[in-house]
N, C-alpha and C positions, 0 to 999 in steps of 0.2 A: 471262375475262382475255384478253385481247390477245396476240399474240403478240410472241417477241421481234425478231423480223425488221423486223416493222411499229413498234417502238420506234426512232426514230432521234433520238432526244435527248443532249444532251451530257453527262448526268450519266453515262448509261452507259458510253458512249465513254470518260469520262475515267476512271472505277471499269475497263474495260478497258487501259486506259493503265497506270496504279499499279499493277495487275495483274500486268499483262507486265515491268515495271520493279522489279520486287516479285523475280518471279520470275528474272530475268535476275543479280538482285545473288543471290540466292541460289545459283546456280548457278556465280558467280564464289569466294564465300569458303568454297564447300565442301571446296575444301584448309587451310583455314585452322582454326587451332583456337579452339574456342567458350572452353574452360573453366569457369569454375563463378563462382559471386555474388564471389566473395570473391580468388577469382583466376583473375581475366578473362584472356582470350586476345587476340590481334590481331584474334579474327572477331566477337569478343562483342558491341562497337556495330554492327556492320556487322549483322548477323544481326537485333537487335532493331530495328533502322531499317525492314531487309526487313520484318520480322513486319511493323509500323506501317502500312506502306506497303501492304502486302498487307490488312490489316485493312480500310483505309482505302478500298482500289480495292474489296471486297465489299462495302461501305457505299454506296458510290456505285453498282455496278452494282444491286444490291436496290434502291434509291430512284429507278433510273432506271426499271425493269422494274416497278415497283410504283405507283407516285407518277405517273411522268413525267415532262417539264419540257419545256424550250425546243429546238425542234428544229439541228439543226446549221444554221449557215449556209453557203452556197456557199463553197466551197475554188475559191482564183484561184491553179491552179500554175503560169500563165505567171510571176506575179510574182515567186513565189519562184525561178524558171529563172534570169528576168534579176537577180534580188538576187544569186543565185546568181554566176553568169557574169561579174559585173562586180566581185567582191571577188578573185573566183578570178587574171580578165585585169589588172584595175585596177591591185590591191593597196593599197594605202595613201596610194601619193605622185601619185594623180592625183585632187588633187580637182576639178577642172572636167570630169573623166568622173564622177566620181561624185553631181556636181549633174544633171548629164544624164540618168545614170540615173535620178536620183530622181527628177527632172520624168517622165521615162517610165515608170516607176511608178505616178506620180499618175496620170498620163495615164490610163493602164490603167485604176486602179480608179475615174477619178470615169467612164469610160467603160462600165465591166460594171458 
């Protein structure tokens, strides 16, 4: 078996994702109370959504680390800098910046 280092496929990545997201909600409704089948609390869907989700991200990382799939492709952070930058600068009411932007965008990626 291969190691997991040398796995860099998306399934894992994304079973890591739902994971961490799994885990993060659970961490939030744990002041929240569960309650029982029959009389549910405010955390009671919150809580079984985590379970799901968490079930969900161990499904994905076991088939990424087992199976394998398709490797990640290149991550282009300039693009999301300027996505970024230009909603932040722009806001809403400039749209002939925001057709510029998007031309330098394209730019960018028909270029990398």
């Amino acid at each position: 078996m291969k190691s997991i280092a040398w796995r860099g496929n998306v399934d894992f990545y994304s079973g890591v994702l739902l994971v961490a997201i799994a885990a993060v909600a659970l961490i939030y409704i744990r002041s929240l109370t569960i309650g029982t089948v029959l009389q549910m609390g405010p955390g009671y869907f919150p809580f079984g959504l985590a379970l799901v989700l968490f079930g969900m991200g161990l499904c994905l990382i076991v088939k990424g680390i087992v199976v394998g799939g398709s490797p990640v492709g290149q991550f282009h952070l300039l693009l999301v800098v300027v996505l970024q930058l230009d909603r932040r600068l722009v806001g809403d009411d400039g749209d002939l910046l925001h057709l510029a932007c998007g031309y330098l965008l394209l730019h960018l990626r028909v270029e990398n």
